[in-house]
N, C-alpha and C positions, 0 to 999 in steps of 0.2 A: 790794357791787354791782360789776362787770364795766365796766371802763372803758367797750364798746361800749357797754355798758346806759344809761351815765348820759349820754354825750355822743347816745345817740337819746331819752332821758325829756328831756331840755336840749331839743333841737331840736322835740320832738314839741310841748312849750309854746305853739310858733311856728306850726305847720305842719302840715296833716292828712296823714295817708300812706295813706289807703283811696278812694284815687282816684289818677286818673294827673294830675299838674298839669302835664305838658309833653307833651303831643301831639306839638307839633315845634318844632323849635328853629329860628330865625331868622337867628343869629349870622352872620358871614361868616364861614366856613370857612376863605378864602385866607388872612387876615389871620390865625387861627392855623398853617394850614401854614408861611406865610413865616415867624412868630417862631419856631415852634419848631424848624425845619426838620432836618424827621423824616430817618433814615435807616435801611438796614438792619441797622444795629446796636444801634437803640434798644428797650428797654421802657419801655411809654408807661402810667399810672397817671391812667384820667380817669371823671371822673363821667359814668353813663350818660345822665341825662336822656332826650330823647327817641330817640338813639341817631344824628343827625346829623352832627355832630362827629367822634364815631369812624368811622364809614364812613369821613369823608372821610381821615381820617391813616390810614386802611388804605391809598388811593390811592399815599400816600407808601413801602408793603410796608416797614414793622417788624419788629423781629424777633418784639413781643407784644403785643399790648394787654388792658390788664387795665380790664375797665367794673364799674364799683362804683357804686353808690345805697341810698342807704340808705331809698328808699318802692321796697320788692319791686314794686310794679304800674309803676313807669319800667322796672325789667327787663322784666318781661310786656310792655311796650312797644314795646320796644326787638327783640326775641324777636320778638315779631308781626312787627315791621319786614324781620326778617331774613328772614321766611317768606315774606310777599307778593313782596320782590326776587329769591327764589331760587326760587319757585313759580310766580308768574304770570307773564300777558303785561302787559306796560308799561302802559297803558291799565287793564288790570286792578287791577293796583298801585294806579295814581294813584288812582284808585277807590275804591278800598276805606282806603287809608289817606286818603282827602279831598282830593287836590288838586283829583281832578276828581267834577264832578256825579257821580252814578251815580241809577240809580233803582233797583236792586236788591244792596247791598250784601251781604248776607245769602247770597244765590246766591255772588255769588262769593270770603265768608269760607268755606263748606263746601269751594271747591275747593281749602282749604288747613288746614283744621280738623285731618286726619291727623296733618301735619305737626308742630304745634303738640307741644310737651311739656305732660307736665299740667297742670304749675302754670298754664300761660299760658294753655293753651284751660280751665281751670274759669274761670278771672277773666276772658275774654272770654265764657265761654256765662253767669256768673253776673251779666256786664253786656251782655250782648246790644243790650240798646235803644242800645247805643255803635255799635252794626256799622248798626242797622239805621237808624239818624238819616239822612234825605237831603236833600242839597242845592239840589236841585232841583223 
């Protein structure tokens, strides 16, 4: 067995990986910028989770960052993230990924569906009722 193989059979014991467990992350950001304080020299080695975190040390322009997880649907996540801030209007955003109410989430995942690589738009169209949940 393949070291990756036995340290994710280890973890899988623990943990389900056929769902996303971190939507969004909480964390304060500053307080990892300030300890680690990035520069443009650095390659930085950080677990994807919901993909907050690294936006933010991108703020700090590194030379690399490398996002690794080991449940593929925090990538898809994280992936989706990148599409809504690079595709929509702000409001749109906040919307679709939940900060703000929406009443038709669905409408405005299509306006970025294209975008989407496969892996990420099959695990969002084969979780739909995730886009479509609303707040309001």
């Amino acid at each position: 067995m393949d070291t990756k193989d036995l340290v994710k059979s280890e973890v899988e014991k623990y943990a389900e990986f056929n769902l996303i467990r971190y939507a969004q992350v909480w964390e304060d950001a500053d307080v990892l910028l300030k300890a680690l304080k990035i520069d443009e020299s650095d390659n930085i080695l950080s677990i994807a989770s919901a993909g907050e975190n690294i936006l933010s040390m991108l703020l700090s322009n590194p030379n690399k960052i490398y996002a690794i997880d080991l449940n593929k649907n925090q990538i898809a996540c994280f992936k989706f993230k990148i599409a809504c801030y690079k595709y929509l209007k702000y409001e749109e955003c906040m919307e679709l990924i939940g900060v703000f109410d929406s009443s038709d989430r669905l409408k405005i995942y299509k306006k970025i569906e294209e975008k989407l690589s496969d892996d990420v738009k099959a695990y969002f169209d084969k979780n739909i009722e995730f886009i479509k949940m609303r707040n309001n």
